[in-house]
C-alpha positions in Angstrom: 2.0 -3.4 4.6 1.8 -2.0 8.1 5.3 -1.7 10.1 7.3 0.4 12.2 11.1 1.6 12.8 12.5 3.6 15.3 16.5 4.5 16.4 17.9 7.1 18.3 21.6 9.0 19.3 22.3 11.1 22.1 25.9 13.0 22.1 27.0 15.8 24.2 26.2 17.8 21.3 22.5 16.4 20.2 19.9 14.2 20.3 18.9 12.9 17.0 15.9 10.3 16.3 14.0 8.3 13.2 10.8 7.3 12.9 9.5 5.1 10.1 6.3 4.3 9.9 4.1 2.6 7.0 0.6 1.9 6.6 -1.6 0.0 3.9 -1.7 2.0 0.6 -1.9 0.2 -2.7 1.3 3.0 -4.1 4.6 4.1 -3.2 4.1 7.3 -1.3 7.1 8.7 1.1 6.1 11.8 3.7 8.6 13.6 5.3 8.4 15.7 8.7 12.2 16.6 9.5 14.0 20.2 10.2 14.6 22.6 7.6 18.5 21.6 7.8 17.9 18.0 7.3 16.1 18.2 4.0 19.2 18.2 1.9 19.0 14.4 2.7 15.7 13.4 1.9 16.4 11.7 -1.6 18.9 9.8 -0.1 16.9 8.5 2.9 14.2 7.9 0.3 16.8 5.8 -2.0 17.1 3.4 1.3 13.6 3.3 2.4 12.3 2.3 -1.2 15.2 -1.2 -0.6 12.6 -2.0 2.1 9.7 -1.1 0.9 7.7 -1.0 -2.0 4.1 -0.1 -1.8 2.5 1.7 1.0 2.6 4.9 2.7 5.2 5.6 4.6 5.8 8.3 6.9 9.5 9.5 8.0 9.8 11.2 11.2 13.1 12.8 12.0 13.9 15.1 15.1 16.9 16.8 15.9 17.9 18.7 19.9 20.5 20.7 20.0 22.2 20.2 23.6 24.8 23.0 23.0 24.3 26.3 21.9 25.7 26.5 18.4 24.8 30.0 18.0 26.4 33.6 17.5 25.0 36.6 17.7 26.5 39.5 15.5 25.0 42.9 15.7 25.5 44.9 12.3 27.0 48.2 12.7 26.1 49.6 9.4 22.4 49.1 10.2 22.6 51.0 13.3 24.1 53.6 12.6 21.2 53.9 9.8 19.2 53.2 12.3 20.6 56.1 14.7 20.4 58.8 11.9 16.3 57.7 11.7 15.5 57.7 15.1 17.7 61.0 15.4 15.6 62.8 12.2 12.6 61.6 13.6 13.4 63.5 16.8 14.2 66.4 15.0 11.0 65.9 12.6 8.7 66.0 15.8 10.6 67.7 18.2 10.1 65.7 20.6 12.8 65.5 23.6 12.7 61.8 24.3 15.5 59.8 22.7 16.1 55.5 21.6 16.3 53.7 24.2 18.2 50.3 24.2 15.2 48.1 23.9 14.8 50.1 20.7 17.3 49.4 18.9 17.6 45.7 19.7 14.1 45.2 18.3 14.7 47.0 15.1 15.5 44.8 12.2 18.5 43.3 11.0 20.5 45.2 14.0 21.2 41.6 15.7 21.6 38.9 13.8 21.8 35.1 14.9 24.0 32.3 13.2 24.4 28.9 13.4 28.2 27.7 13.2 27.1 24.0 12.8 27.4 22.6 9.4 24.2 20.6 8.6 26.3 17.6 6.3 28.0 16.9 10.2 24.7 14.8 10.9 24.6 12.7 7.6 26.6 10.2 9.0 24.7 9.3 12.2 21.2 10.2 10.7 22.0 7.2 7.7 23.5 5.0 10.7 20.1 5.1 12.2 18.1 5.4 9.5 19.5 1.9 8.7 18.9 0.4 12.2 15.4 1.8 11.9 14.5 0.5 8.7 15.9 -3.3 9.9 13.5 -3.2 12.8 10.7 -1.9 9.9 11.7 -4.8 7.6 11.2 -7.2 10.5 7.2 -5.9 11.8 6.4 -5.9 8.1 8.2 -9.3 7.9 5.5 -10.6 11.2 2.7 -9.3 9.4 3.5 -10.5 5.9 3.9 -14.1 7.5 0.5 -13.7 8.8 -0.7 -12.1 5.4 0.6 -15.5 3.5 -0.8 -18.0 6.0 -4.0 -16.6 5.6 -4.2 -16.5 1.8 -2.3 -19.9 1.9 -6.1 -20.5 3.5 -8.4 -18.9 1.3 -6.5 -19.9 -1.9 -6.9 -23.4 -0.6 -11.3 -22.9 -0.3 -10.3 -21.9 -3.8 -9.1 -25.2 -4.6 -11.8 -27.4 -2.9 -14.8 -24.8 -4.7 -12.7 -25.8 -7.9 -12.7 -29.4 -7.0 -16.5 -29.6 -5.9 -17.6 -26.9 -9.7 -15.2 -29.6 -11.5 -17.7 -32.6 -9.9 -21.0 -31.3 -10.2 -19.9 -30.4 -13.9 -19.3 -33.4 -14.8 -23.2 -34.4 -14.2 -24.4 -31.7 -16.6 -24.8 -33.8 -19.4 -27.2 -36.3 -17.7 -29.0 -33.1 -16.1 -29.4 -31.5 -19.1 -31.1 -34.9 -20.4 -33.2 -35.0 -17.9 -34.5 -31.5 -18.3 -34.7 -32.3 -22.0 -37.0 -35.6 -21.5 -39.2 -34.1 -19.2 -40.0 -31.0 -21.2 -40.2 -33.2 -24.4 -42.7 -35.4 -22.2 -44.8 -32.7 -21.5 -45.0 -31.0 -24.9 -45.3 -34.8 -27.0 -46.9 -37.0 -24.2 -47.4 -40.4 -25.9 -46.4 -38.9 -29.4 -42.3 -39.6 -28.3 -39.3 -37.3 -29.9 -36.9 -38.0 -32.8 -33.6 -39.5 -30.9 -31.2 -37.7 -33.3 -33.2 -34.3 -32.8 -32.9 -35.0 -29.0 -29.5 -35.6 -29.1 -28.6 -32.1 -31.1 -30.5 -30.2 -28.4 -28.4 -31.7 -25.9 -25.2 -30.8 -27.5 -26.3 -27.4 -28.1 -27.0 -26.6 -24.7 -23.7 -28.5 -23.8 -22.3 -26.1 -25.4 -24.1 -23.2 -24.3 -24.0 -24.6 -20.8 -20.4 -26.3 -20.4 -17.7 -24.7 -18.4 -14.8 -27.2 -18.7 -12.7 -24.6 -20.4 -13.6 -21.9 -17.5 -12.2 -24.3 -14.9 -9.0 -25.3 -16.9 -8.2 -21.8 -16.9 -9.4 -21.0 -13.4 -7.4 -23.6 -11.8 -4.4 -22.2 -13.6 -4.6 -18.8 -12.2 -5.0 -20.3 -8.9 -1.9 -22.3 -9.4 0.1 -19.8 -10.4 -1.5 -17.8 -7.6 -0.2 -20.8 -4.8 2.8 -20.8 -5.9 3.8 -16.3 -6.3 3.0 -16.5 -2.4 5.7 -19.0 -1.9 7.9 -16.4 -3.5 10.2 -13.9 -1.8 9.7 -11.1 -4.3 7.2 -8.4 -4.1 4.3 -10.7 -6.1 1.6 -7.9 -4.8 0.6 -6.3 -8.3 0.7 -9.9 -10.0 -1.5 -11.2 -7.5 -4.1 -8.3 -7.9 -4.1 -9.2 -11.7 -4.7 -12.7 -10.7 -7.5 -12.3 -8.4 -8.9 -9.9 -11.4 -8.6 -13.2 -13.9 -10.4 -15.3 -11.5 -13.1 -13.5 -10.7 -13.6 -12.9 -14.1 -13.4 -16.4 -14.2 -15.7 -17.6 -11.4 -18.6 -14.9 -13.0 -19.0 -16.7 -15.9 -19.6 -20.1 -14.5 -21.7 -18.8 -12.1 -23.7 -16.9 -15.3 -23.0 -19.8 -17.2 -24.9 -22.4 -14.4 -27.9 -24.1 -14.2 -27.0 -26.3 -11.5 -27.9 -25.2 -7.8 -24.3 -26.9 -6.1 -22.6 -25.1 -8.6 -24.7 -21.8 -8.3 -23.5 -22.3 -4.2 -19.7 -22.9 -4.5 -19.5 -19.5 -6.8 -21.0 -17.4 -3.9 -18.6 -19.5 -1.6 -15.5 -18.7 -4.5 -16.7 -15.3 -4.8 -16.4 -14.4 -0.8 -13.3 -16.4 -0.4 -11.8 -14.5 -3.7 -13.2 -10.9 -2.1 -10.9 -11.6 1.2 -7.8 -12.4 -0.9 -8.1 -9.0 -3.2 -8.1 -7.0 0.5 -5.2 -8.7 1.5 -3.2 -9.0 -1.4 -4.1 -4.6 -1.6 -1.9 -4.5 1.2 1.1 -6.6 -0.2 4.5 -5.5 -1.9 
């Protein structure tokens, strides 16, 4: 699910911010864009952000300003005086009259040399302390949207229901539709001649069995059940409710395949497009 975090310190020293971002993704997947110094922390910020997250890409954004210098600058001897025998050999090499300047050795390497006094493990603590503050005002956009998220399958799991109901009505007329089919094709083969009752009545209870799809909506209206109440839940229900909307579509073909009534034909499509909004939501959930 989609959400966003943000926090921020300033000191006379630094300013340090986090970023936390997510966005729809049906896996766990972290990215990190922090300094190089900062890295020693990343499986530790990932530790807290997987407590508030699980599914989705999420993208941790961390800056760090340093408002005071922290750095000396140390000029290596040894490496000059190398340095001065080179330049000094050279001159002899080419005799040429012109001698280092300065500038010259300042820009060779390794003759100055910068480093930082700061320790890195001196921001832990206040880059967890707003880590945390960023991640509760993540947990709380994801929470807006996943109420959204619910009241809107809530909704289509209902049309679920009433499709159900209306498949579970029209069913129960199969019988005297297939009967009906049955006497008229018998009419027009036989005319006057009439039809032997008991062969009529096996036809009909073949093709009730070919034809019925009682035990398709038992099992139907238990996966929607079971699917009403997982979004009541406050667990992450997002890779259960995938499988569920895999059992009832599964479901939903075969009646529709199994069909020879037009109502019935018209609630699957009806099922079907309801069912194909849930599985893009329920992508998106934890």
């Amino acid at each position: 699910m989609t959400g966003y975090g943000y926090a921020e310190q300033l000191s006379e020293e630094f300013l340090l911010t986090v970023e936390v971002k997510s966005y729809n993704n049906r896996y766990m997947e972290i990215n990190h864009s922090l300094p190089g110094s900062l890295s020693r922390f990343e499986q530790i910020m990932d530790d807290r952000i997987k407590q508030h997250a699980n599914r989705g890409h999420v993208e941790l954004n961390v800056r760090l300003r340093q408002l005071s210098s922290d750095l000396n600058l140390h000029v290596d001897q040894g490496a000059l005086l190398q340095y001065r025998q080179a330049f000094s050999q050279i001159q002899n090499l080419t005799e040429c009259d012109s001698k280092p300047t300065l500038q010259d050795y300042i820009a060779a390497d390794g003759v100055l040399v910068s480093v930082r006094n700061t320790d890195p493990s001196c921001y832990e603590a206040p880059l967890m302390e707003l880590l945390d503050k960023a991640l509760v005002e993540f947990s709380d956009s994801k929470g807006r949207e996943g109420t959204a998220t619910q009241e809107n399958l809530t909704q289509l799991g209902n049309q679920l229901h009433s499709g159900l109901d209306a498949i579970a009505e029209y069913a129960g007329t199969l019988e005297i539709k297939l009967k009906e089919n049955l006497i008229s094709r018998f009419d027009e083969m036989l005319g006057e001649k009439g039809y032997d009752e008991n062969r009529f009545l096996q036809e009909v209870a073949t093709l009730l069995t070919k034809y019925s799809v009682n035990e398709e909506l038992v099992r139907l209206k238990t996966h929607i059940d079971v699917f009403m109440d997982l979004l009541k839940s406050p667990d992450p229900v997002g890779k259960r409710l995938d499988f569920l909307c895999q059992e009832m579509n599964r479901e939903i073909n075969t009646i529709g395949s199994k069909s020879i009534i037009v109502e019935i034909n018209q609630q699957v499509v009806n099922m079907k497009d309801s069912l194909e909004n849930i599985r893009e939501q329920v992508r998106n959930i934890e």
